[in-house]
C-alpha positions in Angstrom: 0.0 0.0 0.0 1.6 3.1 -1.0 1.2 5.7 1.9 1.9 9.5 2.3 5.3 10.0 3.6 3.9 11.8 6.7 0.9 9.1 7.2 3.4 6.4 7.1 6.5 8.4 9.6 3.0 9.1 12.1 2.1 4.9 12.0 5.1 3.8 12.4 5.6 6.2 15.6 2.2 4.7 16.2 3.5 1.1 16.4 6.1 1.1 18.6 4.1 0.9 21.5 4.1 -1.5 24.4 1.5 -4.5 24.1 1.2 -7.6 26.6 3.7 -10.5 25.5 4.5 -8.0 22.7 1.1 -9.1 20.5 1.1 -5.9 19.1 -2.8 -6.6 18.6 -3.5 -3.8 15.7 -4.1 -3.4 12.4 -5.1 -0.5 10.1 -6.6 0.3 6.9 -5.9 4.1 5.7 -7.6 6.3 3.1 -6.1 9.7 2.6 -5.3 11.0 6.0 -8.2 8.8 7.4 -7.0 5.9 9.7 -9.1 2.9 11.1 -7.1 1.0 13.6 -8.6 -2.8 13.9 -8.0 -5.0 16.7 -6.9 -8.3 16.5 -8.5 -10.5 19.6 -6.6 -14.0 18.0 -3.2 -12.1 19.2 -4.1 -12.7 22.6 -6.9 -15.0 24.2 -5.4 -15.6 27.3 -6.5 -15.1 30.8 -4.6 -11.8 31.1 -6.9 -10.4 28.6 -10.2 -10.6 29.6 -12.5 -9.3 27.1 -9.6 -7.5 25.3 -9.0 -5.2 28.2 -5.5 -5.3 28.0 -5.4 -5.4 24.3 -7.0 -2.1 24.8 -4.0 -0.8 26.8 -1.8 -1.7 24.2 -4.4 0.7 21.8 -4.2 3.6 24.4 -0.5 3.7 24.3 -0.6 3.5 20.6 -3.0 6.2 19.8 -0.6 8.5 22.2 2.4 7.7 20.2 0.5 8.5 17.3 -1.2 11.5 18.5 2.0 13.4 19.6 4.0 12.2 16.5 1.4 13.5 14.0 1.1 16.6 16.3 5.0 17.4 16.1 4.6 16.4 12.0 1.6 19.5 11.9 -1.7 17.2 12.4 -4.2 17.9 14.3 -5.7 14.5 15.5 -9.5 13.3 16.0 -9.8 10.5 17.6 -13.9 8.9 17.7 -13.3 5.4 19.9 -15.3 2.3 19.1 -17.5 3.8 16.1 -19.6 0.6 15.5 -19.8 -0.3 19.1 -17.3 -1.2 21.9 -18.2 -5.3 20.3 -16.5 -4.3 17.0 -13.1 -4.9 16.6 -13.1 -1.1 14.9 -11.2 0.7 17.9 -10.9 3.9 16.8 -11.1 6.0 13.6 -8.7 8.6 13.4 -8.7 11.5 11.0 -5.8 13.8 10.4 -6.1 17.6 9.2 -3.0 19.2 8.1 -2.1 22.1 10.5 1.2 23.8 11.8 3.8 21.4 13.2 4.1 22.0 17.5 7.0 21.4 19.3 6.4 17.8 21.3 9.2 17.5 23.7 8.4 13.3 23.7 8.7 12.3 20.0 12.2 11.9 20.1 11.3 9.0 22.8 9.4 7.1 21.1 12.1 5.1 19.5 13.8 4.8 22.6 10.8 3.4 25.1 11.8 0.2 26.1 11.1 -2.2 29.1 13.8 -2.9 31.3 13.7 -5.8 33.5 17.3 -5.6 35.4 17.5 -4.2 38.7 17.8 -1.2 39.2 19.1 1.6 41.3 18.0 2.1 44.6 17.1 5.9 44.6 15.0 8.8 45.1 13.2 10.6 42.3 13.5 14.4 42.4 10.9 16.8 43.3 11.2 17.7 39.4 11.7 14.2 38.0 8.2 13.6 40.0 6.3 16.5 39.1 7.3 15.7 35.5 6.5 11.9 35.7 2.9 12.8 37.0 2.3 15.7 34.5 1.6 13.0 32.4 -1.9 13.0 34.4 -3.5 16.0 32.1 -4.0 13.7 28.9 -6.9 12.6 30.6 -9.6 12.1 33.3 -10.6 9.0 32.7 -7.3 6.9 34.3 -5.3 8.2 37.4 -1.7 8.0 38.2 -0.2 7.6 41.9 3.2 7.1 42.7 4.2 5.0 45.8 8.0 6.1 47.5 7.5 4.4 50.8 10.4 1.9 50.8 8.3 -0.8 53.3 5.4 -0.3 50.5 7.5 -0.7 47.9 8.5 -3.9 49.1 5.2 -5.0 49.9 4.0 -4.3 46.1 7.2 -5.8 44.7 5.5 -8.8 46.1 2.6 -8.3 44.3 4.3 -7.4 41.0 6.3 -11.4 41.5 3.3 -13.0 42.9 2.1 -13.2 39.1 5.4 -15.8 38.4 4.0 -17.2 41.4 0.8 -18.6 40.3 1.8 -18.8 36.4 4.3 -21.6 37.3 1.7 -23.5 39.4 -0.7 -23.7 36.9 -0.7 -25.6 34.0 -2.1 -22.9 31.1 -0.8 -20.3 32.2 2.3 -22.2 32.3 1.8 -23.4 28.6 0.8 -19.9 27.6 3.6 -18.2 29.1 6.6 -20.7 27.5 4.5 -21.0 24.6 5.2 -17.4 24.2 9.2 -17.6 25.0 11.7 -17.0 21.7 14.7 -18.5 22.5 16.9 -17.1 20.3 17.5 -13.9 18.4 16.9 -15.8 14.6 13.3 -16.8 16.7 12.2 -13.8 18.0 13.2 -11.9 14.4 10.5 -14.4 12.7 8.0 -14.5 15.2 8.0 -11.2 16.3 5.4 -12.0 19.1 6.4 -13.2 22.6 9.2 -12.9 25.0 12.7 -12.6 23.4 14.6 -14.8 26.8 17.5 -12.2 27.0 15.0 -9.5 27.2 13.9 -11.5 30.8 17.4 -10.4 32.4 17.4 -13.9 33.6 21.3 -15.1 34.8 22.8 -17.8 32.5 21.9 -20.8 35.4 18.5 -19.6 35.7 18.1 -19.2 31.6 19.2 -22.8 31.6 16.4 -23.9 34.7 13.8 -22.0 32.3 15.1 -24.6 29.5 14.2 -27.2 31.7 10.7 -26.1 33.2 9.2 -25.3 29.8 7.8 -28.6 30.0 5.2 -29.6 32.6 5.9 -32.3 33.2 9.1 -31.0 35.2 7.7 -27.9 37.0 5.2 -30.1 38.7 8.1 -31.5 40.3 9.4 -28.2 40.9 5.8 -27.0 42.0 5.8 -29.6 44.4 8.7 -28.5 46.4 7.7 -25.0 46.2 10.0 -23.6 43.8 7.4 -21.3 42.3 7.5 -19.4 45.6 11.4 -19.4 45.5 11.1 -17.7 42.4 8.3 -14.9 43.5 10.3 -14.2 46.3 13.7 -13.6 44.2 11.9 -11.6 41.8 10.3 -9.7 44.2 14.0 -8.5 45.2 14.7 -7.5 41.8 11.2 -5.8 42.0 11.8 -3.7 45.0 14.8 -2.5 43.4 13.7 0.9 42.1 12.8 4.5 42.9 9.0 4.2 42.9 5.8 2.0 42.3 3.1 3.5 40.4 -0.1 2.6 39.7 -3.0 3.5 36.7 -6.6 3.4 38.4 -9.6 3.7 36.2 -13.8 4.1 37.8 -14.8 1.6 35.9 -14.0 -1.4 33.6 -15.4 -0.3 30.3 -12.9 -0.3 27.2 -12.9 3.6 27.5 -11.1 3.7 30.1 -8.5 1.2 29.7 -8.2 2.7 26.5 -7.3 6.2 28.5 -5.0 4.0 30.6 -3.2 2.9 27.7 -2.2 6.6 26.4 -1.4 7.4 30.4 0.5 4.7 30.6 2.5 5.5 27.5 2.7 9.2 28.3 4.5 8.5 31.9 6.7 5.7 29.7 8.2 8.2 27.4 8.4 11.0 30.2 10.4 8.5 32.4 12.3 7.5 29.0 13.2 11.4 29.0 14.6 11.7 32.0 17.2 8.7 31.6 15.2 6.1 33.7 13.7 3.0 33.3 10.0 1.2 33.3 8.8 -1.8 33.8 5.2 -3.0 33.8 4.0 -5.2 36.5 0.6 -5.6 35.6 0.2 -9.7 35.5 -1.8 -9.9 39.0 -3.8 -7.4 38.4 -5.6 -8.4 35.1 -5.7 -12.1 36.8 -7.8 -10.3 39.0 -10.0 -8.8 36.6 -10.3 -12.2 35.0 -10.9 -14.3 38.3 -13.9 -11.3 39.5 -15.1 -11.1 36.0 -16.5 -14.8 36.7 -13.6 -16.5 34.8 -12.6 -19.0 37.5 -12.2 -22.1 36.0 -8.9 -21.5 35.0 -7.2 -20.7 38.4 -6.9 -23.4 41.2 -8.3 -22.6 44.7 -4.9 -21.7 45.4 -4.1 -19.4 42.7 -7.4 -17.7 43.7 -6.2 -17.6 47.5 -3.3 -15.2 45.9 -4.4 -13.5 43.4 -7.2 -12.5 46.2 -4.7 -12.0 48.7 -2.0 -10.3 46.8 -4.9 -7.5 45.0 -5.8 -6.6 48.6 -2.0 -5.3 49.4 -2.8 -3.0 46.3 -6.1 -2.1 47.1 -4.6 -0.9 50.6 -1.3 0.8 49.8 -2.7 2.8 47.0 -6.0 3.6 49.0 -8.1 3.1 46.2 -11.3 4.1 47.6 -13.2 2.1 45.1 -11.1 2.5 41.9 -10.2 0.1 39.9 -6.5 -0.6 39.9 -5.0 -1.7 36.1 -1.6 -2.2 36.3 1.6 -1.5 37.7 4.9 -0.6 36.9 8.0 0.5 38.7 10.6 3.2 38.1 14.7 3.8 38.5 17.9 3.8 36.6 18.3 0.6 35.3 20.4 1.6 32.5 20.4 -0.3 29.3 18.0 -3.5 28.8 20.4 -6.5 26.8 18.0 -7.1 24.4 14.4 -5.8 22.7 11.5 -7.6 21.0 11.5 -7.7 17.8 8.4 -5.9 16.0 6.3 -6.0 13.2 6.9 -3.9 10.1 3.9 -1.1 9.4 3.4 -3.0 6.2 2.7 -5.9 8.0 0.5 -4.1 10.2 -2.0 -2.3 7.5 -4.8 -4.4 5.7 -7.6 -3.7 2.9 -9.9 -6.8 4.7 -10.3 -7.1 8.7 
């Protein structure tokens, strides 16, 4: 499809956003400077994704990418979510009117958002590097950011954050889901383009090899047995804790909206932090296993799992003082330098289609 130079420079600012096990769960088909972004629910049907809620996370950060890049390429954006319906796959149709350019400090960033999962620094963020970080708050009312500096609560929702590792080794799909999802090497991860490359886990050459192993069931119910899933909760709760704060994205309500506003606050903070020379990482897994366990969607979780998830949820609800929001996700924030590796993604052409 041959595209206008800006059109195509705004998309492909568009798709470098962040998406659960990198599905990257969008497509688009463009007329002139009108754009229909499509998603694609066979990218992820797993319990992290109930009813596409986190799919729509992944659309929210990419309509912020693309509304400040076509904003600093002199666009003014209109964005009209779920046109058919919030049942259509149609997310969003975005039109584009030429305009003057404006200076958007973040573009530059875009290309540079990554997640990092080392450890990081254990810090302080500055008054400024705070006030800047939740700036990102005036893109929207519909999602809420909080930051958490306490270094006891910290701890405590590092826990949380591992306590996802905890359950998904203990239980057999999400087990399969998750290794299903592993590349293992760089050749992989360039063809499939979807998953987890394993050096962008940060995982220590004995413990890459152990993951080798536990791919198959039939070995981590030995290791379940013993309780190594807890071992590893634990140990990634230290790497967790490691960091100058935990946020958190709360929403009033659970309609695609608003995880769709999460999505572009989320993305917002990402390249702010990206900005300042710090690092992000998502720790959202618990939290939309809760939606999916209070949604109904219980089959899939042992009484066990449930005791956690339950359990674990609770520690948010309480640090963060919800006061009957909805907490989305996580993430936590520091100088963790440079990441080893980054998923591979998709090219745009890949990602536009004449037929949904």
């Amino acid at each position: 499809m041959l595209l206008n130079k800006d059109i195509r420079t705004i998309l492909e600012a568009a798709i470098q956003a962040p998406s659960g096990e990198n599905a990257q769960p969008w497509s688009f088909k463009v007329s002139g400077t009108t754009i229909e972004l499509y998603n694609l629910p066979d990218r992820d049907r797993s319990v992290y994704n109930w009813e596409q809620r986190a799919s729509y996370v992944a659309h929210g950060a990419l309509l912020e990418n693309l509304t400040i890049a076509a904003q600093a390429r002199g666009y003014a954006v209109q964005i009209n979510l779920f046109p058919d319906g919030p049942k259509s796959n149609l997310v969003a149709q975005i039109k584009l009117a030429q305009t003057k350019p404006t200076t958007e400090t973040l573009y530059p960033f875009i290309s540079e958002r990554k997640t990092n999962r080392k450890p990081y620094k254990i810090t302080q963020l500055t008054q400024a590097q705070k006030g800047e970080i939740l700036s990102a708050q005036k893109i929207t009312n519909q999602a809420e950011i909080r930051l958490i500096e306490n270094r006891e609560q910290i701890k405590t929702l590092a826990r949380v954050g591992s306590s996802n590792e905890e359950v998904m080794l203990s239980n057999k799909d999400l087990h399969s889901f998750f290794f299903s999802h592993i590349t293992w090497t760089q050749k992989e991860d360039d063809e499939k383009k979807i998953g987890f490359y394993i050096k962008t886990l940060e995982l220590p050459p004995p413990a890459e090899i152990m993951f080798k192993l536990l791919r198959k069931w039939t070995v981590m119910k030995i290791f379940d047995a013993i309780g190594f899933p807890k071992v590893v909760g634990k140990q990634n709760a230290a790497v967790n804790a490691q960091c100058a704060a935990i946020g958190g994205i709360f929403i009033d309500d659970s309609n695609p909206e608003s995880y769709i506003a999460t999505g572009k606050l989320l993305e917002r903070t990402w390249l702010i932090v990206t900005k300042l020379g710090l690092s992000l990482q998502p720790l959202a897994g618990l939290l939309f296993m809760h939606l999916s366990l209070f949604q109904g969607d219980t089959a899939r979780f042992t009484e066990k799992n449930s005791q956690i998830i339950k359990e674990q949820y609770g520690k948010v609800v309480e640090i963060f003082n919800t006061q009957n929001k909805i907490p989305v996700l996580m993430f936590r924030i520091g100088d963790g330098g440079e990441p080893s590796a980054r998923a591979a993604r998709f090219r745009l052409e890949q990602t536009l289609s004449q037929k949904i």
